[in-house]
N, C-alpha and C positions, 0 to 999 in steps of 0.2 A: 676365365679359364682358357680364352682363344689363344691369350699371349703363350699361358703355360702348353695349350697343345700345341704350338704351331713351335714350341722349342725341344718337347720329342718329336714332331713328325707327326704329321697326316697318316701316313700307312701305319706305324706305326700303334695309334692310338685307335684306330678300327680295329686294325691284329688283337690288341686288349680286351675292347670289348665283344667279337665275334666270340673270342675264346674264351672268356669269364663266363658268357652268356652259355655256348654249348659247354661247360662243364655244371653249370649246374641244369641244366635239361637232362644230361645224361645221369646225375646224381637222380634227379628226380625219373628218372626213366626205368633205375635201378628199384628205387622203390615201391615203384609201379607193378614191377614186372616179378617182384618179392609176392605182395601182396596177390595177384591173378597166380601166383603156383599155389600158394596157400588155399584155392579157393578150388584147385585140379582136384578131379578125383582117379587116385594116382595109383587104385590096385584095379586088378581085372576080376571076374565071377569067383574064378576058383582062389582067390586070394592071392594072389603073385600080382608082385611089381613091375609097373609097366617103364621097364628101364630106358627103354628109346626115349619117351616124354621126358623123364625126368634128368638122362644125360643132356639131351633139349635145352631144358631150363636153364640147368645147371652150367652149361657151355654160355649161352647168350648171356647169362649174368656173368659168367668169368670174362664174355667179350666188350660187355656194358665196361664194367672195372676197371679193364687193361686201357679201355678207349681213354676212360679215367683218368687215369693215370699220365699217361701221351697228352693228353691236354692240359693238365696241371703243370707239365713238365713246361709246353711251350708257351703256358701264363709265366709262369715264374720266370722262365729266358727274356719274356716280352716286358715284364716289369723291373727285373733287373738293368735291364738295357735302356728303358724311358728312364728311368730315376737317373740313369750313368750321364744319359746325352742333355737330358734337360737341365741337369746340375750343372754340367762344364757350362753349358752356351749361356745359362743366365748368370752365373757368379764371372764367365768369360765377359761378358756384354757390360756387367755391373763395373766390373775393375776397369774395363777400357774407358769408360763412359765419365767413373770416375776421375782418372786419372787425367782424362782431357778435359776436365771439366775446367772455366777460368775461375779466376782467383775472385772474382764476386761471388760466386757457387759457395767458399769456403767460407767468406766473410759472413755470409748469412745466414749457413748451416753449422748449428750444432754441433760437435765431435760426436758425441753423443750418439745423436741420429743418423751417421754414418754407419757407427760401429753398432746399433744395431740394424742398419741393414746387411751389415755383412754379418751379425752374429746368429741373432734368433731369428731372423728374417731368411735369410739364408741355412739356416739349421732346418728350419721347417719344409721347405723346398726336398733338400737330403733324404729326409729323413720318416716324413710324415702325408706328403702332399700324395703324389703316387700312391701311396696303399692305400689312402682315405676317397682317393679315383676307382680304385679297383675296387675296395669294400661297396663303395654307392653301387657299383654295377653289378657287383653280387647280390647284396641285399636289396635291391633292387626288384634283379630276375626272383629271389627267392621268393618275395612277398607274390611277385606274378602269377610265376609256378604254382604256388601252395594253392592260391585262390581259385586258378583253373580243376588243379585238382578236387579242391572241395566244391566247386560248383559241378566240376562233371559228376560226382558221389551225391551230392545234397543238389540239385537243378536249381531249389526252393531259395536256398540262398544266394541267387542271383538278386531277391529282391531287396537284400539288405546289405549289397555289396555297393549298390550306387551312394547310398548317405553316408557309409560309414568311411567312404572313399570321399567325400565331399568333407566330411568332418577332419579326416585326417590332414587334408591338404592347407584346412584353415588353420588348423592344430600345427602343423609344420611351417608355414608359412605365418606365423604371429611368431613363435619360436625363433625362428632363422632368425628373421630382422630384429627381436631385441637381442638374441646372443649375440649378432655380425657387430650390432653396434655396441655392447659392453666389450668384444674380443676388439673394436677400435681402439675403444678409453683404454684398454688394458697394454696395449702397444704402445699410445701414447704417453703413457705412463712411465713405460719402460727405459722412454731413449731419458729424462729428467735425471734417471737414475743410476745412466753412465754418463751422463756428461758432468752431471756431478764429482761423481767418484773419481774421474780424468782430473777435471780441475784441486779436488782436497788433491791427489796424488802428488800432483806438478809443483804445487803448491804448497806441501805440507811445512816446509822452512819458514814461510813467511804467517802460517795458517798460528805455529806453536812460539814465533817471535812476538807475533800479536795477541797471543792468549785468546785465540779463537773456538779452540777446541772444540767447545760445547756448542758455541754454535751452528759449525757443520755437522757436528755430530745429530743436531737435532733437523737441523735442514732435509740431512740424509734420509732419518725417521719418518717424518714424515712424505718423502716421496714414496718412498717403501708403503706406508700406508695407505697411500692414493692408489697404487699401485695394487696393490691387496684388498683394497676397498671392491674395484672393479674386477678383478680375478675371484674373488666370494661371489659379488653378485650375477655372475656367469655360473656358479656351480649350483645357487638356490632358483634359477632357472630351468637350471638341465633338472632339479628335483621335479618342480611344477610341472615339465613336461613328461616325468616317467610314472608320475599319479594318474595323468589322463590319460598316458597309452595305453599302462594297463588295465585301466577300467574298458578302453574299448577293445582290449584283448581276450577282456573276460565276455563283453559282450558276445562276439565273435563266436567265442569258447560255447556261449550260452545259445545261439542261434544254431550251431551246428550239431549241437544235442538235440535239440529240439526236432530238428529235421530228420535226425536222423533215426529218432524215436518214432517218426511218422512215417518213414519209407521202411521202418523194419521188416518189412515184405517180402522187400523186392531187393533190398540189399545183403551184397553178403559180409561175413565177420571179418574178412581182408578188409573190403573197402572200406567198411566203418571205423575200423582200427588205424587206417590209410588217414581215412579224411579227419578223426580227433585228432590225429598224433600231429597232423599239419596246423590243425586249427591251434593245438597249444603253442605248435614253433609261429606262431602268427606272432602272438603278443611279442615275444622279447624280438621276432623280427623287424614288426614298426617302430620299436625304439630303437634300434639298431638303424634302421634307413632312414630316420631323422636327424638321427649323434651322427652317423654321418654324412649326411646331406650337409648338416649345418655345420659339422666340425669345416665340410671343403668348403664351405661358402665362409667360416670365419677365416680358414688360411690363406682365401683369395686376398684377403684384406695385405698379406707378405708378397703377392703376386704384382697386387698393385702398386705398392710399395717399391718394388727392385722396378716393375716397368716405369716408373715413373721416374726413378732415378737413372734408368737406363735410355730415357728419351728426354733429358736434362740439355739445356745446350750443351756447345763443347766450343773449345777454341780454333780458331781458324787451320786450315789445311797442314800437315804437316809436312807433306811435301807435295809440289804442283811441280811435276816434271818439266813441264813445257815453259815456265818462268825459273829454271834452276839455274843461279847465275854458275859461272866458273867456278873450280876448283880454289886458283888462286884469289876467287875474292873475300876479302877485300884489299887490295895488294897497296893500299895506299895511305889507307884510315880517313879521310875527309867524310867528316858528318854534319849534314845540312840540316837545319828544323824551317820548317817553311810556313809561318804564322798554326804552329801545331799546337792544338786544343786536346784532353782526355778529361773523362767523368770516371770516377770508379764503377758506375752501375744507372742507368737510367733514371733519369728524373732528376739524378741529382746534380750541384753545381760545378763548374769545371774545375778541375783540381789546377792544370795549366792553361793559362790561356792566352794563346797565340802567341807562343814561342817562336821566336826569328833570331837564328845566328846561326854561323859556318865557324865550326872546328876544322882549321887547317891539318893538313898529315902530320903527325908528330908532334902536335902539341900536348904539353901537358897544361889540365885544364882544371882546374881547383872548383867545387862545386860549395856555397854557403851560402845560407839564410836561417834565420828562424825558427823554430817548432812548425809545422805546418805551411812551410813557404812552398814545397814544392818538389822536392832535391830528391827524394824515395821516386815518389812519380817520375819523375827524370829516368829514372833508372827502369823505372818497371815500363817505360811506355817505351826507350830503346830495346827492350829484349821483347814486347809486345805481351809482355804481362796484361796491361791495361791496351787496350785498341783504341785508335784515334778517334775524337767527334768531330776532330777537321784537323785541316793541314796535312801535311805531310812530313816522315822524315828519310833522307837518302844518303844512303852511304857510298860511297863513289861510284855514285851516277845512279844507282838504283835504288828507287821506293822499296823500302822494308815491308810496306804491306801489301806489296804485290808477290811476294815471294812466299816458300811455304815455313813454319814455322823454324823446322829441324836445320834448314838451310842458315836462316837467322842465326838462332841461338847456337849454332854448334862454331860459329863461325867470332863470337864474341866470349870473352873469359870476364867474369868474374869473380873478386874476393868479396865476399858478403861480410857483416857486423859479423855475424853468429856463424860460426864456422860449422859446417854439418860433415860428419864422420859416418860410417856406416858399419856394421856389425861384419865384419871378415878380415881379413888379413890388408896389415898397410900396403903392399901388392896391387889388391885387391882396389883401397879407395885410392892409392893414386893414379893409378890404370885401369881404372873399370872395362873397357873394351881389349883391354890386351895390346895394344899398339905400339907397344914403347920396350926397345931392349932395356935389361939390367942396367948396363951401360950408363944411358939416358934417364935413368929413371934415378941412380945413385948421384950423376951429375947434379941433377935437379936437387933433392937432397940436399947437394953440397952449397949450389945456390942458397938453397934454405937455409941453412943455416941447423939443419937437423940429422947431417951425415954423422953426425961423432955420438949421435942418441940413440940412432938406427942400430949403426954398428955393435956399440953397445950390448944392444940386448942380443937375448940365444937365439931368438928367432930368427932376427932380422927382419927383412921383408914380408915372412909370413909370421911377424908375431900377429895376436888375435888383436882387433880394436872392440870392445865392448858397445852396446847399443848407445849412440849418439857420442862417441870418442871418449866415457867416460872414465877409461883409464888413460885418461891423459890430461895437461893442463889446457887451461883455455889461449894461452901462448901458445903452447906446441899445436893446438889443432889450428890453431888460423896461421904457423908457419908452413902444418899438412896441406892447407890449401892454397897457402903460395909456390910450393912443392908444384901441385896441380897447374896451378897455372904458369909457371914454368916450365911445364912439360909439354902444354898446349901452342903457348907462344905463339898468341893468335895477334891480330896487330891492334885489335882496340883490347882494350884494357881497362876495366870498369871499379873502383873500389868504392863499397860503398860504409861508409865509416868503418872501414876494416881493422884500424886497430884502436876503435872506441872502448873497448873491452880489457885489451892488455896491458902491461906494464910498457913503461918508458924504454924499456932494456930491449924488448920484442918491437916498439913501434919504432926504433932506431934500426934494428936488424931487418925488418921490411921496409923503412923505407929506403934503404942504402941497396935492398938490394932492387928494388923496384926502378930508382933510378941510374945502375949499371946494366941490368938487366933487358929492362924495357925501354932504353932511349930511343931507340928508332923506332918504339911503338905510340901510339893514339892513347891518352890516358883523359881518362874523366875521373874525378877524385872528389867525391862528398867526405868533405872533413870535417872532424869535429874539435880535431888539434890543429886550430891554423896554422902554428910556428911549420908543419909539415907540408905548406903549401904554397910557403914565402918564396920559393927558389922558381915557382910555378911559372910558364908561358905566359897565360891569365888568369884571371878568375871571374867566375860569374857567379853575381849574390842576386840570389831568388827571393820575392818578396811576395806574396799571396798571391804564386800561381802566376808569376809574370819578372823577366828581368829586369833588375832596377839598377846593376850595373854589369859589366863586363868590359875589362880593362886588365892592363898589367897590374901586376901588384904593388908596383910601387908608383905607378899613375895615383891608384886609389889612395894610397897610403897621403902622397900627396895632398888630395883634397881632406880635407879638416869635416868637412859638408858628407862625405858618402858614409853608407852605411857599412862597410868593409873594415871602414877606419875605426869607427863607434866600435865593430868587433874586436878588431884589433886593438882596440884601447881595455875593452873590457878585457881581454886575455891576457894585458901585461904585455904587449909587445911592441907598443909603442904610448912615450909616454902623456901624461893627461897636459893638455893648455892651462888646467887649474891653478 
């Protein structure tokens, strides 16, 4: 709970409790001071009412009320306002945290368990946390209050306040901990049950091409059961625990009769009326300050959950002022690898290792090998997706991991495989910051090869793009993202099987314009269509995680022996010695 007070405030979360606290004193003050008019004797000899007394009473209880009221006022202001600032700062902290998080983080998490911590995890926060803070502190004070009062009325039951206070604490505290730990299992439960439903969703073409159906469907079922298994056995808990409170509520009930039957002396009909009428709100109050002790003690279990996520590593600096190279870097393109090593994630083996070779300016530089040679990593360890476990790489003149991330990446453009589109106007994805006139932005376009489609539609530039470019083909979004990066026109130039995915028609049309376009620019090119990368400077073919050539292409072609050739022979593009 310290994470969660210290995200409303220190002041703040005193302010809560001073004032929950003085409102139920005052409540209880009110019935105090009920009970001692009832007990006045309120006519004088000759029968007349003694109106001073009782305007008296009558005043001080209207002033009890009103105080009432004015403190209710500034619980509710004080609660509104925690729930307001602890919500932004932890779902704020959650998304930053996330969103910096490296691409190991993702590799080894769940969707699932993501999306519930931003769903139910963060629901409960909103929603639930706060008022189940304030009920503890109420229900709390009341159980206090009531007992003070019935031991000031009954003395006698002081002596049965100490066991019945020892029992409750073991009663609460056997409670908490098996509920905190079925409200676990019942959370863990939960994330199985959307990362599931993400996957059939993603999937559902391939789930009904294979005649799957029933199988997800029962996989489904039963998470839903496990889930439900542990959500019952948290509610035949909370029964077991509201048998034994109210047998000790009856006890309570039964001791303060008692007492009270033996001070009938000396008390009066207020007070006894006073101290039953407390003694019956006892019972259903200890089960009230147990549901919620233990409901807060089960939703710390979503506290720990976001802090945990919210103190996850994160990726290196985004920006370090005082390493920020120039404006115009990188003004030349030369990219040096200096025997450079990367691992996906600790422990494990190197994906590259000990990369050595200089991309002159303006080369274009043809990237091949294998399933698993290397060529991805290439890509991910230049933008610092992946971070180095040696060597180094420099891009004229300066270490890439000496700088801060935004400096890097904003300053290199790539075409990825899988073109990403985003839910707003074409405007929108291909000028996300606003930077670029009409102008510029229709040129690009026309570069693309997607001025006469634009034009076209009624929108134009603000027609809508649907969630992930779905009103479009998979040509048209990856000619949207050579758009972009014609607009950027940054001087290295990254493609990473960019047009693995499209027709013949579309890898013609990018690469004709990639090569008018981007001639004075630095290209790197993981191909998967060699014929598009015969015309190339050199190429370099990755073999597990280490060069095993880098030459022109028609050096390679040359030797009979490399492994470029073997490609190239497999491809059709040159023919067999057989």
């Amino acid at each position: 709970m310290s994470f969660y007070m210290s995200a409303i405030g220190v002041p703040l979360s005193v302010f809560i409790v001073i004032f929950n606290i003085a409102f139920e004193i005052l409540s209880r003050s009110s019935d105090v001071w009920i009970s001692q008019w009832t007990s006045d004797n309120t006519t004088h000899i000759n029968g007349t009412v003694d109106t001073t007394q009782r305007n008296m009473r009558l005043g001080v209880y209207a002033g009890i009320g009103a105080l009432q009221g004015f403190v209710l006022l500034l619980v509710g202001y004080g609660v509104s306002t925690a729930r307001m600032n602890a919500s932004r700062k932890l779902h704020k902290n959650l998304l930053r945290n996330i969103l910096r998080s490296p691409m190991t983080f993702f590799d080894t998490t769940p969707v699932g368990r993501i999306v519930n911590r931003f769903s139910n995890d963060v629901a409960r926060i909103d929603n639930e946390i706060i008022y189940q803070f304030k009920d503890c502190i109420i229900s709390a004070a009341i159980v206090i209050c009531n007992s003070v009062i019935i031991c000031f009325g009954t003395p006698q039951f002081l002596c049965v306040l100490l066991p019945i206070t020892i029992l409750y604490f073991i009663l609460q505290r056997f409670y908490t901990v098996t509920s905190t730990q079925l409200r676990r299992f019942e959370t863990s439960a939960n994330s199985p049950i959307y990362s599931q439903f993400a996957e059939t969703i993603s999937g559902t073409s391939t789930i009904r091409a294979y005649n799957q159906q029933g199988r997800f469907i029962d996989e489904s079922a039963e998470r839903i059961d496990a889930h439900k298994t542990a959500q019952n056995s948290a509610g035949v808990v909370s029964r077991w625990l509201s048998i034994r409170l109210q047998f000790m509520g009856a006890l309570i009930l039964l001791f303060v009769c008692i007492f009270a039957v033996l001070e009938k002396a000396t008390l009066s009909a207020g007070i006894v009326g006073l101290v039953i009428t407390y003694a019956l709100e006892i019972t259903g109050c200890l089960q009230w300050v147990v549901r919620v002790i233990s409901d807060l003690e089960n939703n710390t279990v979503s506290i720990e959950k976001i802090q945990e996520y919210t103190e996850t590593p994160t990726e290196a600096a985004w920006d370090i002022p005082e390493k920020q190279p120039s404006s115009s870097w990188p003004e030349i393109g030369c990219i040096e690898f200096q025997d450079y090593g990367v691992r996906y994630r600790e422990g494990l083996d190197l994906v590259l290792k000990g990369i050595t070779c200089k991309v002159q300016p303006n080369e274009k530089i043809g990237i091949v090998g294998r399933t698993g040679a290397g060529k991805s990593s290439l890509t991910m360890a230049l933008f610092r997706i992946l971070e180095k476990a040696k060597g180094k790489i420099i891009i004229d003149g300066i270490d890439i991991s000496t700088i801060g991330l935004h400096d890097l990446r904003s300053k290199i453009t790539i075409i990825p495989q899988d073109p990403v589109l985003f839910s707003g106007t074409m405007r929108m994805n291909l000028d996300p910051f606003e930077e670029y006139s009409n102008k510029e932005i229709w040129k690009a376009l026309e570069h693309a090869h997607l001025k006469k489609f634009v034009d076209g539609l009624d929108e134009g530039l603000d027609f809508k793009c649907s969630e992930g470019g779905e009103n479009f083909s998979v040509g048209q979004r990856q000619l949207m993202c050579l758009a972009r990066a014609l607009l950027r026109k940054t001087k290295i130039l990254v493609l990473d099987e960019a047009t693995a995915a499209v027709d013949l028609e579309t890898d013609d049309l990018i690469q004709n314009t990639i090569r008018t376009e981007f001639s004075d620019c630095t290209i790197l090119t993981i191909a998967h269509r060699l014929n598009t990368i015969m015309d190339y400077t050199r190429i370099m073919v990755l073999d597990a995680g280490n060069i095993s050539e880098f030459d022109t292409p028609s050096n390679l072609l040359d030797n009979c022996e490399s492994m470029f050739y073997g490609m190239a022979e497999d491809a059709g593009l040159v023919k067999s010695n057989e």
